[in-house]
C-alpha positions in Angstrom: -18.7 -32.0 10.8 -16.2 -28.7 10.2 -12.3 -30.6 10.4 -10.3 -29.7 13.0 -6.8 -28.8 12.9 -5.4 -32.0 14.9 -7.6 -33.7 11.6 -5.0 -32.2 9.2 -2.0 -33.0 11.1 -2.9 -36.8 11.3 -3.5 -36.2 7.3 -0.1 -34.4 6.8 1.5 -36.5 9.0 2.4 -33.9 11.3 2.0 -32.1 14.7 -0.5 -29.6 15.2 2.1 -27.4 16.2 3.6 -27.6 12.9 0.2 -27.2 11.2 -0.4 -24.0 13.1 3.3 -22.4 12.1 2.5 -23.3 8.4 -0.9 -21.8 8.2 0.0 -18.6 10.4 2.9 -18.1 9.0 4.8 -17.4 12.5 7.7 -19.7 11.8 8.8 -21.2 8.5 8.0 -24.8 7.5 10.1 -26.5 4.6 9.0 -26.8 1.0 7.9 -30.5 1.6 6.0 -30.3 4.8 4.4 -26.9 3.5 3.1 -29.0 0.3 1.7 -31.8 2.8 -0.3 -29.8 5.1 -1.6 -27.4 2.1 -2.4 -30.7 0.5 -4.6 -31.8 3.8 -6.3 -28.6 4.1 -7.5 -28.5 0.5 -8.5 -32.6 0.9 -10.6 -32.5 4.2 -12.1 -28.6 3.2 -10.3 -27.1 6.7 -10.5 -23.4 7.4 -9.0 -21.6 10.5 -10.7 -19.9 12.6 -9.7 -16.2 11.9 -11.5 -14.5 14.9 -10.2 -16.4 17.1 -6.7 -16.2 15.7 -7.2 -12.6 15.5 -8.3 -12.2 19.5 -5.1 -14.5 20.2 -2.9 -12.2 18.4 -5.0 -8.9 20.2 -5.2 -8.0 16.1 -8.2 -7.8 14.0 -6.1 -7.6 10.6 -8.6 -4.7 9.4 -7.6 -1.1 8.6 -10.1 1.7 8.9 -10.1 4.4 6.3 -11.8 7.6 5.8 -11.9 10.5 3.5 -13.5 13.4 2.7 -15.9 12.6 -0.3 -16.3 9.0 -1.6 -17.8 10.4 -4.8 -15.4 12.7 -5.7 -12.8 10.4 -8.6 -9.8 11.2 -7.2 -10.8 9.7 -3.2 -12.2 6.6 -5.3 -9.1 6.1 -6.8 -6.9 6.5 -3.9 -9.3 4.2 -1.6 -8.8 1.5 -4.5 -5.5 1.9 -4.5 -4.9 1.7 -0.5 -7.4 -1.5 -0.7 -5.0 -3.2 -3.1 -2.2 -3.3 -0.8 -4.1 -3.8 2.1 -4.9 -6.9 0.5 -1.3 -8.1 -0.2 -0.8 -8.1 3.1 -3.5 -10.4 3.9 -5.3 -7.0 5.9 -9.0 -5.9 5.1 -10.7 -2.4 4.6 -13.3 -0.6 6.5 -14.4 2.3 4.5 -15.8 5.5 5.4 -17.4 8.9 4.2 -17.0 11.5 5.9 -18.8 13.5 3.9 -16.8 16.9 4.1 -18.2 17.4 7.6 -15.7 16.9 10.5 -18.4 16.3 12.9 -19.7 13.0 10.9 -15.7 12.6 10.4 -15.2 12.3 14.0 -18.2 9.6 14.6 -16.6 7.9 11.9 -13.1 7.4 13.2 -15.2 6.3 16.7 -17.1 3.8 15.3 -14.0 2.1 13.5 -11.7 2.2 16.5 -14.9 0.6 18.7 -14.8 -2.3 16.1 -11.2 -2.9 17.0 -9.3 -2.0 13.8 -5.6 -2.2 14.0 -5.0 1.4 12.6 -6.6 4.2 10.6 -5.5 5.9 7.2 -7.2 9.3 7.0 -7.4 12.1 4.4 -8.8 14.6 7.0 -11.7 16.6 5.7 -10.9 20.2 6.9 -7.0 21.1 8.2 -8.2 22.8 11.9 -11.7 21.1 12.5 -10.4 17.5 11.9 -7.5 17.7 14.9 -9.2 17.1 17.4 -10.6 14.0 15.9 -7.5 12.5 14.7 -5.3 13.2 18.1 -8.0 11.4 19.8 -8.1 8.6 17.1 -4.1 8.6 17.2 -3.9 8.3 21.2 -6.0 4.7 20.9 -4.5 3.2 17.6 -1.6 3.9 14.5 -3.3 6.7 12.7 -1.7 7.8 9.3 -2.5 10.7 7.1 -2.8 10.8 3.1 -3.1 13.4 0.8 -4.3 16.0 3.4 -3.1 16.5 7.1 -5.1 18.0 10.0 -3.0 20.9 12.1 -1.5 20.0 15.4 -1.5 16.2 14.8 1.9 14.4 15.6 0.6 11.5 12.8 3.0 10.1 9.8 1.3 11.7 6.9 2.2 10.9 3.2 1.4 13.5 0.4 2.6 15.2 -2.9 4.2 19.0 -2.5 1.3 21.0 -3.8 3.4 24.1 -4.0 5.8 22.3 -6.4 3.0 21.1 -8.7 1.7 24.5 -8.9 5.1 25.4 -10.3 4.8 23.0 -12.7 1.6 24.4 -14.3 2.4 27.8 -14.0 5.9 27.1 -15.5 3.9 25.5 -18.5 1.2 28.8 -18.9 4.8 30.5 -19.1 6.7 28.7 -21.3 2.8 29.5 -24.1 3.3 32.8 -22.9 0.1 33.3 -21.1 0.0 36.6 -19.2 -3.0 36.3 -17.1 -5.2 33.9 -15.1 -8.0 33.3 -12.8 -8.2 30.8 -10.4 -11.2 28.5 -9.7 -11.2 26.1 -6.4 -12.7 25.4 -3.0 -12.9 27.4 0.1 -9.0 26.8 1.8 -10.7 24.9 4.6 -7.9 21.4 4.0 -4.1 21.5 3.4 -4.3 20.6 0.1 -6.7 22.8 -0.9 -4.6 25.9 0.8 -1.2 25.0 -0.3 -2.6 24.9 -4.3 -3.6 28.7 -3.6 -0.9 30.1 -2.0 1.5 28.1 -4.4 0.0 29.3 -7.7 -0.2 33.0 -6.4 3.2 32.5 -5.5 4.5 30.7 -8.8 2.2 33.5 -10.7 3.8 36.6 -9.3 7.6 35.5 -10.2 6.7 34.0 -13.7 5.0 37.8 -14.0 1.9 36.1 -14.7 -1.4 38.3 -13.6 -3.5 37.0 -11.2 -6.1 39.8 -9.7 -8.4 39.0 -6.4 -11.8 39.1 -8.8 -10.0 36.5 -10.8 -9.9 34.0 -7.2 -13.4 32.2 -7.0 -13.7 30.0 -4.1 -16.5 27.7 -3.8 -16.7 23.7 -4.2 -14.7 20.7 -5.6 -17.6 19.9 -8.1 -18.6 20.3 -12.1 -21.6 22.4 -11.0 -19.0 25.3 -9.1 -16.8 24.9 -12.3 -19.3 25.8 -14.7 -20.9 28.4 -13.1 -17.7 30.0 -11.9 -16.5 29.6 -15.7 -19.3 31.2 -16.6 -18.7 34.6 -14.9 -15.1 34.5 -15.8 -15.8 34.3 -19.4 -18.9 37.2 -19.0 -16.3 39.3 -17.6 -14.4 42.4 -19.7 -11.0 41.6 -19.3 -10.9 37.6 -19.8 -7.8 35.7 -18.6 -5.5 33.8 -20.8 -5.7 30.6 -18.7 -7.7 29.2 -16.3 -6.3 27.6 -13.5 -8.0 25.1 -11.4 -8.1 23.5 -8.1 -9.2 20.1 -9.0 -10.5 18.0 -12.1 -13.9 18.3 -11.3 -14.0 21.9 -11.1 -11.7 22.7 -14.6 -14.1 19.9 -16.0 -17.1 22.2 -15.5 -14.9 25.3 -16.9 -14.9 23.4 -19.9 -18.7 22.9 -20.2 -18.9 26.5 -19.5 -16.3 27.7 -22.8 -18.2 25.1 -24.8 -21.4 26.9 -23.8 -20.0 30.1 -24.5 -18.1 29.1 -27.5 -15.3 30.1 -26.2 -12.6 28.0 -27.9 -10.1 25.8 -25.7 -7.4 26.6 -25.8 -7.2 29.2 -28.8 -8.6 31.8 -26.3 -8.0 30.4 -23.0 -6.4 27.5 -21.6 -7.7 25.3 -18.6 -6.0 23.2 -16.4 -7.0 20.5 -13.6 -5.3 18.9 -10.8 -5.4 15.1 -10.0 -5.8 13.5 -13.5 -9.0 11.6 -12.4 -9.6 8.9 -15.3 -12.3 11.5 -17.0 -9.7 13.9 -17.5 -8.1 12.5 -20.4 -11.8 12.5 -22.1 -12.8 15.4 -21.7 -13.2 17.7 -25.1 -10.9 18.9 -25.4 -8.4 16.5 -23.2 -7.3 18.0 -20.0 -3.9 19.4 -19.2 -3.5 18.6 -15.5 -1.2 17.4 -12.3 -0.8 13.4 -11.8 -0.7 12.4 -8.6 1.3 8.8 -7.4 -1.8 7.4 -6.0 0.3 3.9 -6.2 3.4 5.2 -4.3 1.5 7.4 -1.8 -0.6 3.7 -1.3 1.7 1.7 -0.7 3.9 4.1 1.5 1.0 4.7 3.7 0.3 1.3 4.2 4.3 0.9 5.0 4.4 3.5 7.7 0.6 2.2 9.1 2.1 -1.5 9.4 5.6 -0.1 10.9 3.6 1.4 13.7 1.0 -1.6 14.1 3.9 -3.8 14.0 5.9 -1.6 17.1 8.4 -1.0 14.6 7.7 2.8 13.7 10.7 5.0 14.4 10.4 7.8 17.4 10.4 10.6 14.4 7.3 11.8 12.5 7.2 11.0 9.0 6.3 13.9 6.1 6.4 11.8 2.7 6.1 14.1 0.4 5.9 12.5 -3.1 6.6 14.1 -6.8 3.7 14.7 -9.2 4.5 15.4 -13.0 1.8 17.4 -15.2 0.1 15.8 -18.4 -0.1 18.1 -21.1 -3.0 17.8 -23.2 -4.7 19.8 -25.7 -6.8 22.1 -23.0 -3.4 24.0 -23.3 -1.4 22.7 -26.2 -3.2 21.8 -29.2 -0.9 19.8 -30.7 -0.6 17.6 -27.5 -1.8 14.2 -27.2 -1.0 12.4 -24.0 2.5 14.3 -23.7 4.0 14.0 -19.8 6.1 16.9 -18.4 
């Protein structure tokens, strides 16, 4: 027969009433009667009853999460990440793909908030198709936003300034007095995605660094779109000095592309990434790209979720926006190894 809790009090020499502050952790217990009743527990096998516990509290101690792409190494990474500190906190994860389609995003965020999750952490799929969604998902539970945000959503959100890491690459095609560059990336349909654009054309035009509209190709964050978009850019007359790209994926596929064309990297043209996904520092030739604090942006999500979950948010909307640092490696500077700007 499963112990009960009144069985570990007579064990521990306790009330029940103590046991129950010990193992919930509601009040605190002293050193000595914390060691008895952990002692009873482990003796007589007892575990709590954590549904119950949970509909007593009105709190499920799960977390819903979606993003855009599962597959993609950078979402991966950020899920595993968000998971890990979930976990300190004794909270689970319910993980979704949305598969870059608001529509199944939508569903998504339905289902978790019919299973009774405490809150949501979401890195909306597109900026204007994913509001609706995430109001809706915000008016029922804590909803924050990571890495991208959805327009018109009074959410926290937590992020990196994508103009100011664009800054930080073009500063570095500068400073090895690059003079041109094409830009590879996705269609601007998320935040992220439109605020790498606008800041590189930006950063490009005050460094005087040439950036014509044939040299924009807008497609998909994939290898596939990298190297076939590479492969135009390096059929074309006038080839660029650098290649700039929108994510890791897509400046991994540039590279295929020059290696394909034997084109050397970066004696005639230099590529960058964004995200430093673990395959960027093996690429051939390594991959100069922006890091992002996956950690911080983690565990400050988590902060702001459990703030709100907790009734302790503050009235204001948060915007965390985190710093990112480039990597320089030798798809831009040959003699760079794993070099941090």
């Amino acid at each position: 027969m499963r112990p009960t809790i009144r069985q570990v009090a007579e064990h521990a020499g306790v009330s029940t009433a103590t046991v129950s502050r010990a193992l919930s952790g509601t009040r605190p217990v002293s050193p000595e009667l914390a060691r008895r009743i952990d002692d009873a527990v482990a003796e007589l096998g007892y575990s709590s009853n954590g549904i119950a516990s949970s509909l007593r509290r009105s709190r499920t101690d799960t977390i819903g999460m979606v993003v855009p792409d599962i597959a993609n190494p950078f979402f991966t990474s950020l899920v595993k990440n968000v998971d890990r500190v979930l976990a300190q906190r004794g909270w689970q994860m319910l993980l979704c793909d949305a598969q870059s389609d608001p529509r199944i995003e939508a569903d998504r965020l339905a289902s978790l908030i019919n299973r009774r999750v405490d809150g949501v952490i979401i890195s909306p799929a597109n900026e204007v198709d994913s509001g609706a969604a995430v109001r809706a998902a915000a008016a029922r539970v804590p909803v924050v936003q990571i890495d991208r945000r959805a327009r018109d959503t009074d959410t926290d959100w937590v992020g990196i300034d994508d103009d100011f890491a664009e800054s930080l690459i073009v500063g570095h095609l500068a400073e090895l007095g690059v003079g041109s560059a094409a830009f590879v990336s996705a269609a601007p349909t998320d935040s992220s995605t439109e605020s790498r654009q606008a800041g590189l054309l930006k950063h490009a035009q005050a460094q005087g660094i040439g950036i014509d509209t044939a040299s924009v190709l807008l497609g998909e964050y994939s290898v596939e779109w990298g190297q076939r978009a590479g492969a135009q850019i390096l059929r074309s007359r006038r080839r660029p000095g650098a290649i700039v790209c929108g994510n890791d994926l897509i400046a991994l596929g540039v590279l295929q592309a020059c290696r394909e064309a034997g084109v050397e990297v970066p004696g005639e043209v230099a590529v960058t990434g964004f995200d430093d996904i673990p395959f960027a520092a093996l690429s051939t030739p390594p991959l100069t790209t922006v890091a992002q604090p996956l950690t911080d942006i983690a565990a400050e999500g988590v902060r702001l979720l459990a703030q709100a979950i907790e009734g302790k948010a503050t009235t204001q909307t948060i915007r965390a926006s985190l710093g990112s640092r480039l990597v320089v490696r030798s798809s831009t500077d040959p003699t760079a190894s794993k070099g941090k700007r």
